[in-house]
Backbone as JSON Lines, residues from 0, in Angstrom:
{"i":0,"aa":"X","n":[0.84,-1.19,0.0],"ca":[0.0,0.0,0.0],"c":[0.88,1.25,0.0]}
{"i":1,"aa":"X","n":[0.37,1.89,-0.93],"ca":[1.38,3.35,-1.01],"c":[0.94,4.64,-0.49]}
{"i":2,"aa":"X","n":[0.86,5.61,0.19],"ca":[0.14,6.06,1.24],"c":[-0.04,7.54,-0.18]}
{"i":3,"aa":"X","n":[-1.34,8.14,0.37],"ca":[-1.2,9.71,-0.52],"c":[-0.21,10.67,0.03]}
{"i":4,"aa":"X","n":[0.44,11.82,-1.0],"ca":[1.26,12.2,-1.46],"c":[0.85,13.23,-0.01]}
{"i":5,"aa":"X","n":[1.81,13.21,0.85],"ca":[1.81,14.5,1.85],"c":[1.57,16.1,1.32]}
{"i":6,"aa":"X","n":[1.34,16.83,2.14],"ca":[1.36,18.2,1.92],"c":[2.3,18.9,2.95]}
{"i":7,"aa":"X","n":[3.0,20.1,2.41],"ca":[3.59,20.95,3.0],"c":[3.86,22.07,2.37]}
{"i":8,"aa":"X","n":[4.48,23.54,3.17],"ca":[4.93,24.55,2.68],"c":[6.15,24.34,2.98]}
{"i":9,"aa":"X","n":[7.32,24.78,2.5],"ca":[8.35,24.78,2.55],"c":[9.01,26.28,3.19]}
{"i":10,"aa":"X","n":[9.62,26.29,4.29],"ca":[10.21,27.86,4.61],"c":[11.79,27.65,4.63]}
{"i":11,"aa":"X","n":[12.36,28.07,3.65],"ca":[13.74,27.77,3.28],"c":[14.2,28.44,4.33]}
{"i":12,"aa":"X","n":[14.25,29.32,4.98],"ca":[14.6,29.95,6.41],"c":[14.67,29.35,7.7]}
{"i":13,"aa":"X","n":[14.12,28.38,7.64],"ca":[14.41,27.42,9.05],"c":[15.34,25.84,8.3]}
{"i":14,"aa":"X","n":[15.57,25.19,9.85],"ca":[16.67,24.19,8.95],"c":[16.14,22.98,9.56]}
{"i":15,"aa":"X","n":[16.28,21.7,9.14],"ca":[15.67,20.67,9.28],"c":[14.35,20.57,9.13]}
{"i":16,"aa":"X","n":[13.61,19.57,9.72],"ca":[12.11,19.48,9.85],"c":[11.48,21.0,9.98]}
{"i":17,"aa":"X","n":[11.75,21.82,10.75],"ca":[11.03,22.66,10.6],"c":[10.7,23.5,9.59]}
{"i":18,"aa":"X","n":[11.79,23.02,8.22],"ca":[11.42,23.94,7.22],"c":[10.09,23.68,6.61]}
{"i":19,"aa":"X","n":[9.44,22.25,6.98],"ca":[8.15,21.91,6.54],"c":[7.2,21.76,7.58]}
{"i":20,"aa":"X","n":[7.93,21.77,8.46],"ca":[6.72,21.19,9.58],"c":[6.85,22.22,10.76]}
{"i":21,"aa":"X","n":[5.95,22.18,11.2],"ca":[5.72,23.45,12.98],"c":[6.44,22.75,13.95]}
{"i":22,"aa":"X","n":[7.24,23.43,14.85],"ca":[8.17,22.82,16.0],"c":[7.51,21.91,16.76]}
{"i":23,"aa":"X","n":[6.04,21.88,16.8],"ca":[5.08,20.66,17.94],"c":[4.84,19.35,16.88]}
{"i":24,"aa":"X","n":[4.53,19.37,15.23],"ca":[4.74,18.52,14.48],"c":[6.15,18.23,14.06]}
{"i":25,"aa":"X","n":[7.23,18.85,14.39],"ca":[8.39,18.02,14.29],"c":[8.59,16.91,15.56]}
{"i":26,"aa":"X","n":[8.58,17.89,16.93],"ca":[8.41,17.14,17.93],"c":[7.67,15.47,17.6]}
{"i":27,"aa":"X","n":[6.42,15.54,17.6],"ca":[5.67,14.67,17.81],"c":[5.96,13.49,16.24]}
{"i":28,"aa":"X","n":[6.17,13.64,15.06],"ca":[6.53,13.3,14.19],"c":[8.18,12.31,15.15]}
{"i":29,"aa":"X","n":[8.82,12.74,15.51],"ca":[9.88,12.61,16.0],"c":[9.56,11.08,17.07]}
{"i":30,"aa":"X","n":[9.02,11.55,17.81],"ca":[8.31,10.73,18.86],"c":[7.72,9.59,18.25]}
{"i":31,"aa":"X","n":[7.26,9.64,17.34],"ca":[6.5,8.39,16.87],"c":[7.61,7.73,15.94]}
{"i":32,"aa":"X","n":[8.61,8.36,15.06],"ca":[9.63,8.05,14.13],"c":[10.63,6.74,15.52]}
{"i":33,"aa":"X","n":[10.93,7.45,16.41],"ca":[11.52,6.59,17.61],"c":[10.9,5.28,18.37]}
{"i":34,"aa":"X","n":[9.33,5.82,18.56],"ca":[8.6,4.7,18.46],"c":[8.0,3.44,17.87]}
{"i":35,"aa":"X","n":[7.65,4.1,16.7],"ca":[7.17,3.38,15.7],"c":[5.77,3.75,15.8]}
{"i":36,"aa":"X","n":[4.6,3.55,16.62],"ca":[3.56,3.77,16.71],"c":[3.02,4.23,18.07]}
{"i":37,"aa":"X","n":[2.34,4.99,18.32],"ca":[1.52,5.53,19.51],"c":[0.6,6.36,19.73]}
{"i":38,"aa":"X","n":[-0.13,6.18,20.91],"ca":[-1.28,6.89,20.92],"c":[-0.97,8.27,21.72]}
{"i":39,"aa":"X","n":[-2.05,8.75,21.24],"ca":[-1.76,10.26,22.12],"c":[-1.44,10.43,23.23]}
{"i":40,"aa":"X","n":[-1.74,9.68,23.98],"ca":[-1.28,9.99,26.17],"c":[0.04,9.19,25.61]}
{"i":41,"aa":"X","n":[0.74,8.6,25.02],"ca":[2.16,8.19,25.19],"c":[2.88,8.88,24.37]}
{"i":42,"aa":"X","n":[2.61,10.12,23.29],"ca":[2.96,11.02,22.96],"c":[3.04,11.88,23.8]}
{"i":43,"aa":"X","n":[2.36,12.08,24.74],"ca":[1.85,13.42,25.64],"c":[3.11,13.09,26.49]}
{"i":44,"aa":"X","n":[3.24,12.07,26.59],"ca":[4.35,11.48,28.25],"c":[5.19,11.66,27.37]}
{"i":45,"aa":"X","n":[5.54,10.85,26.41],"ca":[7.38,11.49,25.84],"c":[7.64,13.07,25.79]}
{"i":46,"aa":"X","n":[6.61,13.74,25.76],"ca":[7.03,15.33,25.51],"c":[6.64,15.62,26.24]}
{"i":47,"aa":"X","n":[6.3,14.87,27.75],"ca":[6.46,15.88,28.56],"c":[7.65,15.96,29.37]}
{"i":48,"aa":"X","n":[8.6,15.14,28.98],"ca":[9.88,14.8,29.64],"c":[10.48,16.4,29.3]}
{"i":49,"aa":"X","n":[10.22,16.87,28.13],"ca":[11.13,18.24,28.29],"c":[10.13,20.03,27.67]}
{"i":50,"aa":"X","n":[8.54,19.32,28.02],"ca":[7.87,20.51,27.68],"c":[6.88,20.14,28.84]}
{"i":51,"aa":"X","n":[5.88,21.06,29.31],"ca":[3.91,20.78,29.63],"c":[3.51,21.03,28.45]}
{"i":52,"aa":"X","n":[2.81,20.32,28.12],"ca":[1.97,20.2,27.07],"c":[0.42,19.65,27.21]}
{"i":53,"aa":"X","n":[-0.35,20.12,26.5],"ca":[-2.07,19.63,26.85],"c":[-2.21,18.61,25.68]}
{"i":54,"aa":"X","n":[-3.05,17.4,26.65],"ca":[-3.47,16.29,25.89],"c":[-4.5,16.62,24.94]}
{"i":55,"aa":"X","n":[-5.19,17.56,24.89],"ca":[-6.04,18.3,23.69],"c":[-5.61,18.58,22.03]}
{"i":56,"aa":"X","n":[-4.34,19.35,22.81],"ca":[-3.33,20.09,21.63],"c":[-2.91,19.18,21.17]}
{"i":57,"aa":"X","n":[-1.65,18.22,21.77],"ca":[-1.12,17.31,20.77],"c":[-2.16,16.3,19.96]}
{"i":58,"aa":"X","n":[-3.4,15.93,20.93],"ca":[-4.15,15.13,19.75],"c":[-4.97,15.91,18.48]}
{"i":59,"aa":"X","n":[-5.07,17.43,18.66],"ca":[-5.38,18.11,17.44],"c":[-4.38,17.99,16.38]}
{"i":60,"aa":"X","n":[-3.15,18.18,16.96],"ca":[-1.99,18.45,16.13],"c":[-1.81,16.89,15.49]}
{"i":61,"aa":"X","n":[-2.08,15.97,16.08],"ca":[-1.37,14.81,15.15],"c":[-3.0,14.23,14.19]}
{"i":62,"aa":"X","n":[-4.09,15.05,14.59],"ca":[-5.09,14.37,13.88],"c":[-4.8,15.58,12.44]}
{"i":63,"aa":"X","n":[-4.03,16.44,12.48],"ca":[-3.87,17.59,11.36],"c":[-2.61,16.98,10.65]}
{"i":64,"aa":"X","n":[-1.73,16.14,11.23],"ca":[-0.56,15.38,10.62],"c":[-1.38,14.04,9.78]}
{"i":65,"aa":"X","n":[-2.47,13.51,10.14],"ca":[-3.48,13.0,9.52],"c":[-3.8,12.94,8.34]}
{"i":66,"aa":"X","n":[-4.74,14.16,8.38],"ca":[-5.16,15.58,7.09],"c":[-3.57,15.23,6.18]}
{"i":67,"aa":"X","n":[-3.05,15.71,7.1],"ca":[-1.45,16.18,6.01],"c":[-1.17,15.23,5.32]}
{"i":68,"aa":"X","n":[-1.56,13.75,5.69],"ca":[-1.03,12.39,5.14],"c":[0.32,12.2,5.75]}
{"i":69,"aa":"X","n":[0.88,12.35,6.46],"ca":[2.52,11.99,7.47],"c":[1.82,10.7,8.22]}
{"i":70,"aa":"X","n":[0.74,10.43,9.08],"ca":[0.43,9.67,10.14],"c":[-0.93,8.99,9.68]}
{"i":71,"aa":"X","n":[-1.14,7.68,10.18],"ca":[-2.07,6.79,9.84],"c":[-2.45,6.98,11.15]}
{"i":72,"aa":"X","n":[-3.71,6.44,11.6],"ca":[-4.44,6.57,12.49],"c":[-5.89,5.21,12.16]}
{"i":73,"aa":"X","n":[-5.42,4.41,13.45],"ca":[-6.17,3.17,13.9],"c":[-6.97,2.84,15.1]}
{"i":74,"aa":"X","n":[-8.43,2.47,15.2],"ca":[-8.23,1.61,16.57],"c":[-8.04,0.68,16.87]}
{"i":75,"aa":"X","n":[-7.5,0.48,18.39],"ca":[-6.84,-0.55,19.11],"c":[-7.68,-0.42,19.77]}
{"i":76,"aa":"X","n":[-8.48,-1.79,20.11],"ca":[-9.46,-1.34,21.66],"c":[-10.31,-0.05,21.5]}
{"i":77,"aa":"X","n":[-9.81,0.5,22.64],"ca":[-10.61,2.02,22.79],"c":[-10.3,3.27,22.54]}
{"i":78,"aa":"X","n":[-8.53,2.69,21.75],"ca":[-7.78,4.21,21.56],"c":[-7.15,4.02,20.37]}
{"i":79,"aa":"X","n":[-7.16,5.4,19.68],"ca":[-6.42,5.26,18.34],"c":[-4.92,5.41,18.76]}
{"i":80,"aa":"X","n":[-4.34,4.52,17.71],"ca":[-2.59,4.17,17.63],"c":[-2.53,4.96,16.57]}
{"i":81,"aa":"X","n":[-1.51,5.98,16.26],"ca":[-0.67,6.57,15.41],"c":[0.38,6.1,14.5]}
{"i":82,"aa":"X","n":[0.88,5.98,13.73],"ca":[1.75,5.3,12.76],"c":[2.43,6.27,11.8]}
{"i":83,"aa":"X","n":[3.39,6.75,11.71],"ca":[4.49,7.23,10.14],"c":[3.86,6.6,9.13]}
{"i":84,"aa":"X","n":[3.57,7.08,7.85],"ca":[3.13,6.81,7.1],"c":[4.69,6.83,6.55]}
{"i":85,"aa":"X","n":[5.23,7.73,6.77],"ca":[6.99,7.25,5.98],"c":[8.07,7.12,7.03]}
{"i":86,"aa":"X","n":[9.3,6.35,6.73],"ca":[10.26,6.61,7.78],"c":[10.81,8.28,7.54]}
{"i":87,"aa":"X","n":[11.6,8.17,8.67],"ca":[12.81,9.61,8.49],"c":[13.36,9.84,6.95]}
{"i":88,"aa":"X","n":[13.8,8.85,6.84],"ca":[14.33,9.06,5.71],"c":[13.58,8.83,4.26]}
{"i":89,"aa":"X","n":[12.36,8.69,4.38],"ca":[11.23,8.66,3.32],"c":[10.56,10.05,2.95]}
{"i":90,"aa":"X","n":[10.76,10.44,4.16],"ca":[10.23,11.7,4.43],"c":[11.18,13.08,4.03]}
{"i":91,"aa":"X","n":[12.14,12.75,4.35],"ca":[13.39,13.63,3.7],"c":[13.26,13.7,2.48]}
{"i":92,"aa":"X","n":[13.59,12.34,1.71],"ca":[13.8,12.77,0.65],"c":[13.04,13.17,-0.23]}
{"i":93,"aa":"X","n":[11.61,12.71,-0.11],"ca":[10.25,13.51,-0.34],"c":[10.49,14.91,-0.98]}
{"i":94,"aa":"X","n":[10.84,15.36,1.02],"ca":[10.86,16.45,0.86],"c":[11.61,17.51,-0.31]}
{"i":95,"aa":"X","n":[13.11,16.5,-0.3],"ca":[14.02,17.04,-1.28],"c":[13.69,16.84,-2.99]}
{"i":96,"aa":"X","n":[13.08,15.77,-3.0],"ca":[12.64,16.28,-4.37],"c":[11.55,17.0,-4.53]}
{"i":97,"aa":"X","n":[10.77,16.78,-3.97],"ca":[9.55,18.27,-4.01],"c":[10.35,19.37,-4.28]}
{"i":98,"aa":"X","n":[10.58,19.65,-3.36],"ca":[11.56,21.58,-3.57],"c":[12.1,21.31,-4.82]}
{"i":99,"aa":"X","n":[13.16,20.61,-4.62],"ca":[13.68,20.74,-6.25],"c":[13.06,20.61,-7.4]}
{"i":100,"aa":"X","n":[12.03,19.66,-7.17],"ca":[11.42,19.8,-9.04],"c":[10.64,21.0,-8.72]}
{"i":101,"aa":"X","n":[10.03,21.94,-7.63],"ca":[9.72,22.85,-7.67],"c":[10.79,23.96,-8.8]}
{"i":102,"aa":"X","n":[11.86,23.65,-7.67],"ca":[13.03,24.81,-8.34],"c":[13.21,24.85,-9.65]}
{"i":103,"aa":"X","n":[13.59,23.43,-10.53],"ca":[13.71,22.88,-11.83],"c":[12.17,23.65,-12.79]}
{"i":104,"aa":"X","n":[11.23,23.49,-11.69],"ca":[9.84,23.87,-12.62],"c":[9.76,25.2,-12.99]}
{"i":105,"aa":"X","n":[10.54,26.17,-11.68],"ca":[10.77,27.58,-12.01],"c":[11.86,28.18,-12.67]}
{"i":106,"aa":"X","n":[12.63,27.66,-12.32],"ca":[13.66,28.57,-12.78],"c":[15.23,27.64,-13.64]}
{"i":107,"aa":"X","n":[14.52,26.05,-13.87],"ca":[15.58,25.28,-15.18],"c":[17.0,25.42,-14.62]}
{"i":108,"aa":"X","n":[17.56,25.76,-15.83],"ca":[18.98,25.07,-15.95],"c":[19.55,26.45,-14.89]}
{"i":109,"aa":"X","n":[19.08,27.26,-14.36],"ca":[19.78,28.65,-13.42],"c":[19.59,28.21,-12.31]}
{"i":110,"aa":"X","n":[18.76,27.23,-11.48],"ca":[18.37,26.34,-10.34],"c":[19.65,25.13,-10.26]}
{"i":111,"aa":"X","n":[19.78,24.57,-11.26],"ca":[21.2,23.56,-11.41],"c":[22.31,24.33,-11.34]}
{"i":112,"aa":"X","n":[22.7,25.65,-12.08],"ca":[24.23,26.24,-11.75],"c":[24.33,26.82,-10.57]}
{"i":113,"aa":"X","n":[23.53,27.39,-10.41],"ca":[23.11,28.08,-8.63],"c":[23.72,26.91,-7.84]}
{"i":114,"aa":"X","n":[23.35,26.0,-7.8],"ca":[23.18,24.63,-6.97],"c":[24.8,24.11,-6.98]}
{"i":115,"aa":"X","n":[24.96,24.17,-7.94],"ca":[26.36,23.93,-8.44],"c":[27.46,24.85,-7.5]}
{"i":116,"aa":"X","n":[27.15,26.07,-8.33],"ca":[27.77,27.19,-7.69],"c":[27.82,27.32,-5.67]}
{"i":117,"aa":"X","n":[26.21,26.84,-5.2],"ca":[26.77,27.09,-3.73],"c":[27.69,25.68,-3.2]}
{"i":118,"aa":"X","n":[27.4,24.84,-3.79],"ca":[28.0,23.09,-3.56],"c":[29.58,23.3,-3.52]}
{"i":119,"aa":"X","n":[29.79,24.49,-4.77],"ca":[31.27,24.82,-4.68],"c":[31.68,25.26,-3.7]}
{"i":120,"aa":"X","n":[30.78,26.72,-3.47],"ca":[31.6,27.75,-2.08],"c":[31.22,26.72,-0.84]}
{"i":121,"aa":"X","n":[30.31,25.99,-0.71],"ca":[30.33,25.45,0.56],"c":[31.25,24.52,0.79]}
{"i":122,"aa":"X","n":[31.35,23.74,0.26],"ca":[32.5,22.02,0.56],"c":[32.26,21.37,-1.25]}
{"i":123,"aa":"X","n":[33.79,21.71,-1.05],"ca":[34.14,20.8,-2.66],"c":[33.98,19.36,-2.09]}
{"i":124,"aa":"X","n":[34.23,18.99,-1.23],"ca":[33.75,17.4,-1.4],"c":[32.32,17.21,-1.53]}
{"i":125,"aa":"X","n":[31.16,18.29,-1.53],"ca":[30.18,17.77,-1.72],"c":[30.09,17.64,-3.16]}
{"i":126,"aa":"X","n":[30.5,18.56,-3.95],"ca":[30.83,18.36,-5.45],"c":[31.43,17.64,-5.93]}
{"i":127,"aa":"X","n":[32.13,16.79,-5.56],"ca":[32.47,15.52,-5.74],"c":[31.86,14.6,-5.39]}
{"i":128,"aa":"X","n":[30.97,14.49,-4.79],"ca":[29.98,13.48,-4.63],"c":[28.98,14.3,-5.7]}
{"i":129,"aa":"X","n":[28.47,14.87,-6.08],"ca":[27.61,15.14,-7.31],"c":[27.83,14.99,-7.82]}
{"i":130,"aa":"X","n":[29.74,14.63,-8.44],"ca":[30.07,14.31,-9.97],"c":[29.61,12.89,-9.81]}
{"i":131,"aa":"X","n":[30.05,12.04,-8.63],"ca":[29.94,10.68,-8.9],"c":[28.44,10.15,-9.02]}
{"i":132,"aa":"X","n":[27.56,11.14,-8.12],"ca":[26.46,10.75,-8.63],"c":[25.96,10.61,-10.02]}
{"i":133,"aa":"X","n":[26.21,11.72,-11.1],"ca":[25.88,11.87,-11.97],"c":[26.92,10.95,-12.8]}
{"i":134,"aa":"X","n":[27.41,10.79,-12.53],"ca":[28.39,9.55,-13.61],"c":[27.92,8.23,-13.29]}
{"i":135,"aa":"X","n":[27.26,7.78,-11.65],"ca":[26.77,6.4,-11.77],"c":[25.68,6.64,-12.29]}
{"i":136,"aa":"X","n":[24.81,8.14,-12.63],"ca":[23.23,7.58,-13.24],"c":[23.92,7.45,-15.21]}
{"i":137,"aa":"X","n":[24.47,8.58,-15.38],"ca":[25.3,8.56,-16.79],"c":[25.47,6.6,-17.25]}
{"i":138,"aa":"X","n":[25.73,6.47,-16.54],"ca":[26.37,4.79,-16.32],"c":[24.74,3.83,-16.49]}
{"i":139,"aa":"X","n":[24.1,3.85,-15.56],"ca":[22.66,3.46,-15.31],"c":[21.69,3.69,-16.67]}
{"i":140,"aa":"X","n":[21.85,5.16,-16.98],"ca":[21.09,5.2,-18.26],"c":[21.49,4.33,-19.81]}
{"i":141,"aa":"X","n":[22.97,4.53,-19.38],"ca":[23.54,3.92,-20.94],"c":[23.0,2.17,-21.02]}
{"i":142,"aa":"X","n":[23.32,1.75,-19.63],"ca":[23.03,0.55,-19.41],"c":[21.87,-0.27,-20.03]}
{"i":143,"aa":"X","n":[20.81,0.7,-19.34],"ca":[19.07,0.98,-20.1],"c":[19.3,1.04,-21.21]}
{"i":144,"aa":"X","n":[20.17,1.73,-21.75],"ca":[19.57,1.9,-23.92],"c":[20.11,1.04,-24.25]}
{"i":145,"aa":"X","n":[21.44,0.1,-23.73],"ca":[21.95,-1.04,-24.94],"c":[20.95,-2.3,-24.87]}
{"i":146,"aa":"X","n":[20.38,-2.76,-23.96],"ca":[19.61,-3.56,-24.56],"c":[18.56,-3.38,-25.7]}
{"i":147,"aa":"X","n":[17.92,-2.12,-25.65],"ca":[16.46,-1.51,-26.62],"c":[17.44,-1.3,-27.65]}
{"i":148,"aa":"X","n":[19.04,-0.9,-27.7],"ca":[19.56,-0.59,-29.18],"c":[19.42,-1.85,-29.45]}
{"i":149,"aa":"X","n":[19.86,-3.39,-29.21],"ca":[20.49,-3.99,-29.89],"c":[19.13,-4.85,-29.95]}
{"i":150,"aa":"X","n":[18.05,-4.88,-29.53],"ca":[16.83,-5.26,-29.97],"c":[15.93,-4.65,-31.39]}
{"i":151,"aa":"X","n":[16.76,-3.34,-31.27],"ca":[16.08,-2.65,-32.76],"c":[17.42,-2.98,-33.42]}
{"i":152,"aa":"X","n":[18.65,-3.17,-33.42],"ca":[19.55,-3.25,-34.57],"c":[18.96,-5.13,-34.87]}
{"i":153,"aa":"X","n":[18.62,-5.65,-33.95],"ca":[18.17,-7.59,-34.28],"c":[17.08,-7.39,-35.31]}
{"i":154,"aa":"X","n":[15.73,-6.02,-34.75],"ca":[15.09,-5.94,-35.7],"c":[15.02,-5.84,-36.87]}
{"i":155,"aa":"X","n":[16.01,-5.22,-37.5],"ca":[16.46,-4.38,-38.47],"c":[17.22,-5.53,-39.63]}
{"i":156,"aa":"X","n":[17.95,-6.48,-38.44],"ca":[18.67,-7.97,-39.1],"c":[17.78,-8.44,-40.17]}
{"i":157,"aa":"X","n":[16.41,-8.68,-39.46],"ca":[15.66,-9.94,-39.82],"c":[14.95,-9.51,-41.57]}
């Protein structure tokens, strides 16, 4: 089962989770990512180890992570269990291609040199890991066309 496509705004001004998500849905997102699944009073108890927080609020907030498509929501008995609809890292990278085919959708090949350009001033080793990326897909694609060439050059035999 493949879950629907989350929603978010993106605020390039904050860093990590919060660039998509509100500091009480990173929290609680967080909490359940560690858990795996839980219901609201065992959300409420993990955050209250370093906040007070009302058992009201966080169950509004994770029934709106719901809405958002991030969290599944079940009953058990008499109480709904919470669930990630993606891991951490499902969720990341989501995130990262969203923005970017955003960027690609606006502003093309000036979104790639930009990209380029800060990869440089920040850490040349990250630019070196972009070359190699792009040389194992370079690699991957060619891979893909020699079979379809040499099925149309067989065609072409007969």
């Amino acid at each position: 089962m493949r879950h629907k496509k989350f929603t978010f705004h993106f605020k390039p001004h904050h860093k990590g989770l919060t660039a998509v998500l509100g500091d009480l849905e990173t929290e609680i997102m967080q909490v359940l990512w560690q858990q795996g699944e839980a219901s609201v009073r065992e959300v409420v108890q993990a955050l209250s180890q370093t906040r007070s927080i009302a058992f009201n609020t966080v169950m509004t907030v994770m029934n709106r992570l719901v809405e958002k498509g991030l969290l599944d929501k079940a009953k058990q008995d008499s109480v709904y269990i919470y669930r990630p609809l993606y891991s951490q890292q499902e969720f990341a990278s989501q995130i990262a291609r969203t923005v970017w085919q955003g960027m690609l959708d606006s502003y093309g090949n000036l979104a790639i040199s930009s990209f380029v350009d800060l990869l440089d001033q920040i850490d040349i080793e990250k630019l070196e890991y972009l070359r190699r990326l792009l040389q194992e897909k370079q690699r991957q694609k060619t891979a893909e066309r020699k079979p379809h060439e040499e099925e149309a050059s067989a065609g072409e035999a007969c």
